[in-house]
LOROVEX-533751 format. One record per residue: residue in one letter; x, y, z of N, C-alpha, C in turn. Coordinates in steps of 0.2 Angstrom, whole numbers, plus 5000, padded with zeros to 4 digits. Layout:
AXYZXYZXYZ/...
END
This chain:
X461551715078461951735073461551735066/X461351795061461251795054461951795050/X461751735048462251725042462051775037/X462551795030462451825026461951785022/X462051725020461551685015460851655018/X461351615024460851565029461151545036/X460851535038460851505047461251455047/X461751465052462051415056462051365053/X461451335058461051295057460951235051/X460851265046460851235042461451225038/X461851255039462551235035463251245040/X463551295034464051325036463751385039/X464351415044464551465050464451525045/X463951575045464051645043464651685047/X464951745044465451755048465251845048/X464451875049464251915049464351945058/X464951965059464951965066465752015066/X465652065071466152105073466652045076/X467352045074467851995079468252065082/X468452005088469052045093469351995095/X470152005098470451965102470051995108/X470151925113469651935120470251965125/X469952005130470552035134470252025142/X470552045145470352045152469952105155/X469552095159469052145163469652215163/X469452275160469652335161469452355167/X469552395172469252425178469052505176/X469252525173468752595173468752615166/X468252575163468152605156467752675158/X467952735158467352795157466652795153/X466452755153465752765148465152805152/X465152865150464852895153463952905150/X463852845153463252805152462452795156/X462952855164462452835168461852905168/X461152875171460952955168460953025173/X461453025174461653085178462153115173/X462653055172462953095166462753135157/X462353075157461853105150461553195153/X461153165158460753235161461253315160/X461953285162462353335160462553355154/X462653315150462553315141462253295138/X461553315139461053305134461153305127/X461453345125461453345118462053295115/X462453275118463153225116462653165115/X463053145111462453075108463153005106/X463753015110464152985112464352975117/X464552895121464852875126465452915127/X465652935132466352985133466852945135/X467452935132467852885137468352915139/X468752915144469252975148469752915153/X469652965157470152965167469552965171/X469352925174468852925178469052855183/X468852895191468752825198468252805193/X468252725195467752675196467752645203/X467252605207467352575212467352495210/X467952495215468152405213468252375219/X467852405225467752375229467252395231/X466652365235466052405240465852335242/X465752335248465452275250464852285250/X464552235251463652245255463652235261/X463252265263463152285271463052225276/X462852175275463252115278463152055270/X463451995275463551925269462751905268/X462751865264462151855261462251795259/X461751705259461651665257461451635250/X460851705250460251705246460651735237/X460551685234460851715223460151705220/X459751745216459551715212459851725207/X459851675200460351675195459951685190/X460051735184459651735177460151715172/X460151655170460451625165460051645157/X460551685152460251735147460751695143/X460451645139460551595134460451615127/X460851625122460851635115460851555111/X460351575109459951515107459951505099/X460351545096460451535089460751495086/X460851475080461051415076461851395081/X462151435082463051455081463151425090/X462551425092462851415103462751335104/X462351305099462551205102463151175107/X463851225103464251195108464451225116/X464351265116464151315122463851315128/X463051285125462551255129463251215131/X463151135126463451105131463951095136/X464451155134464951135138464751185144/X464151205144464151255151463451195156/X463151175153462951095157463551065158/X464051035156464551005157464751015163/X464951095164465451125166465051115175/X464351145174463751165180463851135187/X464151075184463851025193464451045196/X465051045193465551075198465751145200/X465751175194466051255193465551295195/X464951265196464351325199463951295204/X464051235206463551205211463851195216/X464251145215464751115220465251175224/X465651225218465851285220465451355226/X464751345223464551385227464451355236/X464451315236464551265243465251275246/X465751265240466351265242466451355245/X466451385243466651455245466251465251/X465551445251465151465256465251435262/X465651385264465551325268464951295268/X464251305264463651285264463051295259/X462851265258462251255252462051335250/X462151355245461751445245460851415245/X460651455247459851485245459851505237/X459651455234459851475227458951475221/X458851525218458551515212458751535208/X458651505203458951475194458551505192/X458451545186457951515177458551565174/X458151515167458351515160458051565156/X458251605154457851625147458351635141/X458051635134458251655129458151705127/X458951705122458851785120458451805113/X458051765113457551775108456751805111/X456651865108456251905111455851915106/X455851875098455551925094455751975087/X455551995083455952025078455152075079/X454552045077454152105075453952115067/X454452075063454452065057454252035056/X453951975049453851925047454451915043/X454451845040454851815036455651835035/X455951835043456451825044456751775046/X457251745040457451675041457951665048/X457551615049457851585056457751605064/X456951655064456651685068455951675068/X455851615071455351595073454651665071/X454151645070453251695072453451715077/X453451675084453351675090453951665093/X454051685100454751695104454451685112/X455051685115454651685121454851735126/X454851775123454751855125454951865132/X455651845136455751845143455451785145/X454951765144454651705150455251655152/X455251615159455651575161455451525155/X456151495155456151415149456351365155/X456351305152456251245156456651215152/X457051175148457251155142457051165136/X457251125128457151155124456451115122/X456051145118455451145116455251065116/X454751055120454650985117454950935124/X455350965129455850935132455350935140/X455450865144455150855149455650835155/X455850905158456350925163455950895171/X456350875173456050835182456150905186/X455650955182455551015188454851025186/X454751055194454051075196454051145195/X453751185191453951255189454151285184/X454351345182454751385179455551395181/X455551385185456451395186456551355192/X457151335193457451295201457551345208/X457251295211457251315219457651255223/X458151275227458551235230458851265236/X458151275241458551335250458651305254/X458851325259458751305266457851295268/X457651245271457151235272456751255279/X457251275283457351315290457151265296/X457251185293457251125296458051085297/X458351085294459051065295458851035287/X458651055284458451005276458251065271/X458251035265458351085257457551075256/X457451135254456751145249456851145242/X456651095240456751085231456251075227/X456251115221455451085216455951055210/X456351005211456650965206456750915208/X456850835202456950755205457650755203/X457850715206458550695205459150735208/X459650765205460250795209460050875205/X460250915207460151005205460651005199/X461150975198461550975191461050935186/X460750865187460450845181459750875180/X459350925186458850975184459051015180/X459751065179459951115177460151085170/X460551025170460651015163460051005156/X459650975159459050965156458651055154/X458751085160458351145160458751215157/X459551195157459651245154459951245146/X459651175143459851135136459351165133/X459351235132458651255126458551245118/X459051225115459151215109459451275105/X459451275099459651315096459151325089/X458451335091457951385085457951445086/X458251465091458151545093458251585087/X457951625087458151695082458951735082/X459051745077460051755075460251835076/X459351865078459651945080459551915088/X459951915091459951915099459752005102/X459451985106459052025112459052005118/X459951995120459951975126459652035132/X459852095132459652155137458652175136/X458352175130457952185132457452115134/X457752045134457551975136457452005143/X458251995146458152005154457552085155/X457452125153456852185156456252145154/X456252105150455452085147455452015154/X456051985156455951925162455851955168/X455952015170456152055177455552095177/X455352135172454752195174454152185176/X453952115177453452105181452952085175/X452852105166452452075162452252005161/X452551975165452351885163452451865171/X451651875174451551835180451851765182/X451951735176452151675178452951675180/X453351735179454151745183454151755190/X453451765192453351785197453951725203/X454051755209454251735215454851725214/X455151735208455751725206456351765210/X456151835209456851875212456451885218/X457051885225456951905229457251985234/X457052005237457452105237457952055242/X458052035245458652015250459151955245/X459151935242459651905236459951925234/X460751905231461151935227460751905219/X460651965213460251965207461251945204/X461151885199461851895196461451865189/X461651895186461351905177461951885172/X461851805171462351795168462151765159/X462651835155462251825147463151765145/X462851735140463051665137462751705130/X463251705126463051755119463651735112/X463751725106464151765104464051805098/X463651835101463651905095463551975102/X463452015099463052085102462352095104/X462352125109461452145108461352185103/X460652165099460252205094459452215100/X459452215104458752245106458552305103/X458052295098457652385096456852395099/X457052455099456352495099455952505093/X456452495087455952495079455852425075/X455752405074455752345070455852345064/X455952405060456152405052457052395053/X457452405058457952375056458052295055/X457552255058457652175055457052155047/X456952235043456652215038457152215032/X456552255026457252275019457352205016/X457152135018457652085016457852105008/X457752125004458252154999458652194998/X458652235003459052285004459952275000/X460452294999461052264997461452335000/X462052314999462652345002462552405002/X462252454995462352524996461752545000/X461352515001460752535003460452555008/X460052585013460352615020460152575026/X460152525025460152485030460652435029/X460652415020461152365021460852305021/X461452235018461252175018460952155026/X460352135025459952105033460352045034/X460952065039461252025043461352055048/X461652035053461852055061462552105060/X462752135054463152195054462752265055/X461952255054461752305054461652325062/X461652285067461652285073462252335074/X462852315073463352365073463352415071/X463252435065463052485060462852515063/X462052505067461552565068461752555076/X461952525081462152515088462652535091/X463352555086463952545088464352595084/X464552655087464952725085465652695086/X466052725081466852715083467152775079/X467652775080468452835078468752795070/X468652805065468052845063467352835062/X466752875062466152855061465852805053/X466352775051466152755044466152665045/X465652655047465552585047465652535044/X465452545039465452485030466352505029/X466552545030467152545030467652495032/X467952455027468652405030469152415036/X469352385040469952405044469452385050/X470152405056469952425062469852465065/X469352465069468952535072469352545079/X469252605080469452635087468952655090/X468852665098468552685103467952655102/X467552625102467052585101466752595106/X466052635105465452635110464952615110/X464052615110463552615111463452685107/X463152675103462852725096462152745101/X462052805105461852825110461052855106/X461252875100460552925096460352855091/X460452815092460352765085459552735085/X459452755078458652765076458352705074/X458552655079458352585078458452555085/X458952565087459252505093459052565101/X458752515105458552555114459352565116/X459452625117460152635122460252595126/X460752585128461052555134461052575141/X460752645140460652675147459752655149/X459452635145458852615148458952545150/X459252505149459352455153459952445159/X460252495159460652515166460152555170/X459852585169459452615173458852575177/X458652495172458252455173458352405179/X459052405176459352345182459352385189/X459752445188459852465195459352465201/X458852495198458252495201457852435204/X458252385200457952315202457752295212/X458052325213458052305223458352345226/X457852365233458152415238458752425239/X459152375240459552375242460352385237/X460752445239461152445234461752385237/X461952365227462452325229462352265226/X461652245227461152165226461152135218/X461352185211461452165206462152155202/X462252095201462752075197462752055192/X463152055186463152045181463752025178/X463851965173464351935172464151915163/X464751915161464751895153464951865151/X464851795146465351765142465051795133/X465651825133465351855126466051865124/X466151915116466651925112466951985113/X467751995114468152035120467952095113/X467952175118468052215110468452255110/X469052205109469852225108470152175104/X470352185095469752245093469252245089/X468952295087468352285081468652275076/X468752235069468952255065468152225058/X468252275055467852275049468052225042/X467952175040468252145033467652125029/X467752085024467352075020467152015019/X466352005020466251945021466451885018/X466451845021466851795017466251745012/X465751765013465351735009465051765003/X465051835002465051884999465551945000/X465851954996466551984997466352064998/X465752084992465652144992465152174999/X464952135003464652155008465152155015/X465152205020465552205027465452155029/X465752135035465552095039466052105047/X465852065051466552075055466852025056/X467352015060467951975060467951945069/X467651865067467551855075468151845076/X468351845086468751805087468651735088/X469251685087469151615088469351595095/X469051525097469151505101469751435100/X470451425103471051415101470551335102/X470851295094470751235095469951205097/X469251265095468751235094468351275090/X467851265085467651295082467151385083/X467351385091466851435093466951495093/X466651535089466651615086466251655091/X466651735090466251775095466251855092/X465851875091465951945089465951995096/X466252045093466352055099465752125101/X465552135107465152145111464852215114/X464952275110465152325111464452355116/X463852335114463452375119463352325127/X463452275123463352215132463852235136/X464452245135465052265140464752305139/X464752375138464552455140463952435146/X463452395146463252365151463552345157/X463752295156463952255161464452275164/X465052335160465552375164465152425167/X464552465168464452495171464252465180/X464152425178464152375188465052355190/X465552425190466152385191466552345196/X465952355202466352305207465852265206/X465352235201465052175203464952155194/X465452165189465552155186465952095182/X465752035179466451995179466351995172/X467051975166466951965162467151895159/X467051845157467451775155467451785149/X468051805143467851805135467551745133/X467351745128467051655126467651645121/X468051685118468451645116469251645119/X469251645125469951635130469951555134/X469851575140469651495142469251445142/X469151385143468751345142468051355146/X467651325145466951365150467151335157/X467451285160467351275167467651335170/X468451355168468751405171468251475170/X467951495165467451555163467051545169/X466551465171466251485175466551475182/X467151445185467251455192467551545193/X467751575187467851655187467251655191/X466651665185466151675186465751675195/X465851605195465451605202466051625209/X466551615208466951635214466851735212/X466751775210466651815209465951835214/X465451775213464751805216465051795223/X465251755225465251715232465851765235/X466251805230466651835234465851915237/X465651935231465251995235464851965241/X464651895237463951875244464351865250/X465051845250465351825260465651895260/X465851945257466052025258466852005258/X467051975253467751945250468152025247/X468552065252468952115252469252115243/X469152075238469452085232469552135229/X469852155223469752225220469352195211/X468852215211468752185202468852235201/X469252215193469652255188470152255187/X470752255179471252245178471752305182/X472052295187472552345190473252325192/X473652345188474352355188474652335196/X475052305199475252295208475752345207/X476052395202476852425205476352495208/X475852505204475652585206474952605207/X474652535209474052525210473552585216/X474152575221473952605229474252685226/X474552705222474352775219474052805217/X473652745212472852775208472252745211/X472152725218471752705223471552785227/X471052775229470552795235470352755240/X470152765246469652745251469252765254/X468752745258468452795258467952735267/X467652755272467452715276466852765275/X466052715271465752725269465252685275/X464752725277464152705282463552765278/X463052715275462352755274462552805268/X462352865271462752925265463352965266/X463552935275464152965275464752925272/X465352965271465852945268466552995271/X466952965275467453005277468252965274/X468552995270469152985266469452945272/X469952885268470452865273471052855270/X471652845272472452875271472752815269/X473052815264473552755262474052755268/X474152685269474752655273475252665271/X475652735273476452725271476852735275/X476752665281477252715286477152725293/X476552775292476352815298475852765303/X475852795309475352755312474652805310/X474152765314473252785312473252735308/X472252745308471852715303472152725294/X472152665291472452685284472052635280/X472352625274472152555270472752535266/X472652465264473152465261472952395255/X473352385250473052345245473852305246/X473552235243474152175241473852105238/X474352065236474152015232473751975239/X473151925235472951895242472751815237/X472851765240472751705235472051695234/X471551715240470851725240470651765235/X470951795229470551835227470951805220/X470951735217471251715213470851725207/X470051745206469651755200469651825198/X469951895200470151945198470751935193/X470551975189471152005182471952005189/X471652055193472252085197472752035203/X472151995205472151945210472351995217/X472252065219472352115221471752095229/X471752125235471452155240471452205244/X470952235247471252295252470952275259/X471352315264470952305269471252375275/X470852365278470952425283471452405289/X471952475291472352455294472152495301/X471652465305471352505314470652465314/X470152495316469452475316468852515315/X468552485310467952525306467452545311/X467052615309466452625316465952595312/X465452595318464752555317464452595311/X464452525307463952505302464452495298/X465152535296465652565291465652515285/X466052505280466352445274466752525273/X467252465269467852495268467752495258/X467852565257467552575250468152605245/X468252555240468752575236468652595230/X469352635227468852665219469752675215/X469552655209470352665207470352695201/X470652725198470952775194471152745185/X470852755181471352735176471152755167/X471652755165471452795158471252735152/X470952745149470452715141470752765137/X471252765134471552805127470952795121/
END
């Protein structure tokens, strides 16, 4: 976070940050974000939101033991308490859990990075010269972690024993390893962190992802992504309210990143339809880092993504509380702690376009243990091929605005709602196993799938 005066860090909380109340995973935002869509609308330079299927269910083609995890740490003055409680939380809600679900140890590799990648600028307060630009972190600077490596190894050893480059237990590696501190830079670049740790630039990531592993990309943030292609949006330090960039704080990130109903951003109130600012002449789109991930491994399905970030419902615009005549935004709070979140408008446009491997945990709703058993009972539902539905779906009318579909390769032949009748059908119902869904929803096939088949769902819903 950039405070309007000063950093976190140093004092008081700046409160330069969009707030929302936190809401629950939507299932079919329309963000028509993907580049087959743009290809069709080249010249639209807005996210489209409508009626549109999304799939909220697709298995992978068998189960899978193998996760590697990328832990996307916001490393600014304002996340001290956040680290902590997600070390806290780690040895049960993501360790011990993922055994729980699995009946057995996963094949697991861990790293850490920061969302500090850099400004590009000089003499931006609270933003390091130097950044670590995607490379895997090990603790915070200075800190001497009982692992051997870059990031944690903990597999099957194909001896009846674990392969491990850590001493001690995998929760006291983790906690040491993923305690980075809080010098980080206050513009966050979580999305372009993770392309700069995955693209292959920094040999030393290497062996990390594997193509047969579930990739789950979990960002830990309270602001928005600011990744740019330009660097003069983190300049200007004198710049002031009327001027065209604006006080250098992390409103410009919204300003220049984030389009709404109406287009007038300095403007007080709350905004409507909040998207990713598509043509913005500073900040990288959102669809080059969806285009980045997906490409990530052969195999479709392999990439997940989850978020503890600031819900964006809704945006509202006020005035900063430390300078009255400059905008700011209005975080939501966390009930009974001091923890602030702006809320998120291009990382969700992200992260909802992966809708059946998508999970969202607000940072300001539950505490972080329940965030993170969401969180990982979600992976372990894709990795065992757990029939869930992810996404907020209503149970009176739900199997109305559904589909099916018995999906092998690139065929796909429709299948019939169960009402009744005999034959193959499908049918949706509450199932306790799918307790980390908004919906807590399932489907499954009523006769028998042909070889290869998975039973593929999509469901229907409107974004006003």
């Amino acid at each position: 976070m950039i405070a309007a005066a000063a950093r976190a860090r140093g004092g008081g909380r700046g409160r330069d940050r969009v707030g929302r109340r936190a809401g629950p995973l939507v299932v079919a935002v329309a963000v028509a974000v993907a580049a087959g869509a743009l290809a069709a609308c080249e010249r639209s330079t807005e996210i489209v939101l409508g009626e549109d299927f999304r799939t909220v269910l697709d298995p992978l083609p068998a189960p899978t033991r193998a996760i590697d995890v990328l832990l996307v740490v916001d490393t600014s003055g304002s996340m001290a308490p956040e680290q902590a409680a997600l070390v806290a939380a780690a040895g049960d809600q993501l360790f011990a859990q993922l055994t729980t679900d699995l009946g057995e140890p996963a094949d697991l590799h861990l790293a850490v990075i920061s969302t500090d990648v850099g400004v590009g600028v000089d003499g931006v307060p609270g933003c390091p010269a130097t950044s670590w630009d995607g490379r895997f972190r090990v603790g915070a600077v200075g800190a001497t972690c009982p692992v051997q490596g870059n990031f944690l190894i903990d597999r099957d050893d194909g001896a009846g024993g674990r392969s491990t480059n850590y001493q001690g237990t995998l929760g006291e590696a983790f906690a040491c390893a993923a305690s980075l501190g809080v010098d980080g830079c206050g513009f966050e670049q979580p999305l372009e962190a993770v392309r700069r740790a995955l693209d292959g630039r920094h040999p030393e990531n290497a062996g990390f992802r594997r193509a047969d592993a579930l990739l789950l990309v979990l960002f830990l943030t309270d602001e928005d992504d600011c990744s740019a292609f330009d660097p003069a949006i983190y300049g200007d330090p004198d710049a002031g309210p009327t001027s065209p960039l604006g006080p250098r704080t992390s409103f410009r990130c919204f300003e220049f990143g984030v389009v709404c109903d109406p287009d007038q951003p300095r403007t007080l109130g709350e905004k409507a339809r909040c998207r990713p600012r598509l043509d913005s002449p500073y900040l990288t789109p959102p669809t080059a880092y969806i285009e980045f991930l997906r490409g990530l491994t052969p195999t479709a399905g392999l990439v997940m993504l989850a978020g503890m970030y600031g819900s964006i419902d809704p945006v509202v615009v006020v005035p900063d509380p430390a300078s009255p005549e400059r905008p700011s935004l209005e975080p939501c709070v966390a009930p009974g702690t001091d923890v602030e979140a702006a809320p998120a408008v291009r990382l969700d446009a992200v992260v909802r376009e992966f809708p059946s491997r998508a999970v969202f945990a607000p940072l300001c709703e539950a505490p972080m243990s329940q965030r993170l058993y969401r969180v990982t009972r979600a992976a372990t539902g894709v990795m065992a091929r757990r029939p869930c539905l992810f996404g907020e779906l209503g149970t009176d009318t739900v199997t109305e605005r559904c589909r099916a579909f018995a999906v092998a390769g690139a065929t796909r032949r429709a299948v019939e709602r169960c009402d009744g009748a005999g034959g193959d059908c499908f049918e949706i119902a509450a199932s306790p196993a799918c307790d980390y869904t908004p919906s807590g929803l399932a489907a499954s096939y009523r006769g028998t799938l042909g070889a290869g088949e998975r039973l593929v769902v999509e469901c229907l819903a409107r974004v006003d």
